[in-house]
C-alpha positions, -999 to +999 in steps of 0.1 A: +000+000+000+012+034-009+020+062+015-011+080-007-033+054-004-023+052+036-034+082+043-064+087+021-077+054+040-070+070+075-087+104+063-118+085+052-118+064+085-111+094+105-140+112+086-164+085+091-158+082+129-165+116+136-199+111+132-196+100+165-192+134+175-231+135+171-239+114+196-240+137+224-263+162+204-286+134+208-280+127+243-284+164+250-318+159+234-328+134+255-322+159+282-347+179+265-375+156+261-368+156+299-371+189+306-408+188+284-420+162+307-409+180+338-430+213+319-459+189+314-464+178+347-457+211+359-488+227+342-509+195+349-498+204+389-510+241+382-539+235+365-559+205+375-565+219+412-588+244+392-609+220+387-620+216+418-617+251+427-650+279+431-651+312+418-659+330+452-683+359+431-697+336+408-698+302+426-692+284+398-663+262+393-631+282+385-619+265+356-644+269+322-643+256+292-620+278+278-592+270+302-602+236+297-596+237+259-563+260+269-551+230+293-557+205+268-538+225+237-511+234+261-499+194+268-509+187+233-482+213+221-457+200+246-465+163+235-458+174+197-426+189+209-416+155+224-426+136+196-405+163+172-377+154+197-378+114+198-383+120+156-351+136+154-337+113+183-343+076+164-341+095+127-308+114+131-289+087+152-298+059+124-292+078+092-259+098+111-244+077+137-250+043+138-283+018+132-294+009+165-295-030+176-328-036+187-342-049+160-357-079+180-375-055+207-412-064+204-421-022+208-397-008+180-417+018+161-423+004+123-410+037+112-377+031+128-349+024+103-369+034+073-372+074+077-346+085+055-333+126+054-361+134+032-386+116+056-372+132+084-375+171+067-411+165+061-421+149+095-399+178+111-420+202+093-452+186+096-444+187+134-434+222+133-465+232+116-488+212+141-473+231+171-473+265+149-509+262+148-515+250+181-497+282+194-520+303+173-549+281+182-538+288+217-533+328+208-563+336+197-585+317+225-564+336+244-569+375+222-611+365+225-611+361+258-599+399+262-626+428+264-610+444+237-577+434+217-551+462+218-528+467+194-498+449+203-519+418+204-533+421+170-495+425+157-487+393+175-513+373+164-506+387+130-472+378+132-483+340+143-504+334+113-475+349+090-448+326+111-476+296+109-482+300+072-444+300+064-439+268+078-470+260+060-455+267+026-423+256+033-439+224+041-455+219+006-421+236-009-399+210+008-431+177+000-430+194-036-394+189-041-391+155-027-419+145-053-401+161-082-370+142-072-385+110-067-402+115-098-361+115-118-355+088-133-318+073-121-290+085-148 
């Protein structure tokens, strides 16, 4: 073997061990999903005791409808976000790092091991976009709620639906393009 050869062989090893240096992006991820569970119980611990609560002027129970709906869209965003975590979790470590060995485990998601990079885009943004409109679901439950909206409430909820409908359209953009190039034929 050459001296060229030699180290053109170590450079490519060397190369393809540092995606190892991914690995602790992921475990710091798993820190995350974490922290969102410690969030979600957190506003479960604030929020349920309303429940049982009674508006002393009104006598009814303190917690409506509205804050029921507000409650339930709240964990829902935070259980999106977790999912968007464990997606890029399972997806980034298999396709970057290394295929994980449990095939034989009788839970392993079916998706596991078959979401490429362009699967893993589009359920990245189709996540994105669920928690975008759950914010401004969230936002504007919130804005009718108010007596009257001021002004720097309308410019955030207008800025929400602009944000939202980005990640709409880039969405369809990025679905559009893995379409066209699934569509090539191989050269």
């Amino acid at each position: 073997m050459s001296r060229r050869q030699f180290l053109e062989r170590a450079l490519e090893n060397g190369l393809f061990a540092s995606r190892w240096l991914m690995a602790p992006f992921y475990i710091g991820l798993v820190l995350a999903l974490g922290v969102l569970l410690v969030v979600f119980f957190q506003e479960l611990w604030e929020q349920v005791p309303l429940l049982w609560s009674v508006d002393p002027e009104t006598g009814h129970f303190a917690m409506r409808e509205e804050e029921a709906i507000m409650l339930a869209l709240s964990l829902i965003d935070i259980s999106l976000a977790g999912n968007l975590i464990l997606i890029v979790i399972f997806a980034g470590y298999e396709n970057f790092v290394s295929k994980m060995d449990i095939a034989n485990a009788h839970d392993r998601p079916d998706w596991m091991g078959h979401v490429d990079f362009s699967g893993l885009k589009l359920k990245l943004v189709a996540s994105i976009v669920a928690i975008s409109g759950i914010s401004l679901l969230k936002n504007m439950l919130k804005a009718g709620e108010q007596e009257t909206i001021d002004a720097t409430s309308n410019a955030r909820l207008m800025w929400l639906v602009l944000v939202h409908i980005t990640f709409v359209f880039s969405g369809v953009l990025l679905a559009l393009m893995d379409w066209l190039i699934a569509r090539q034929k191989p050269h």
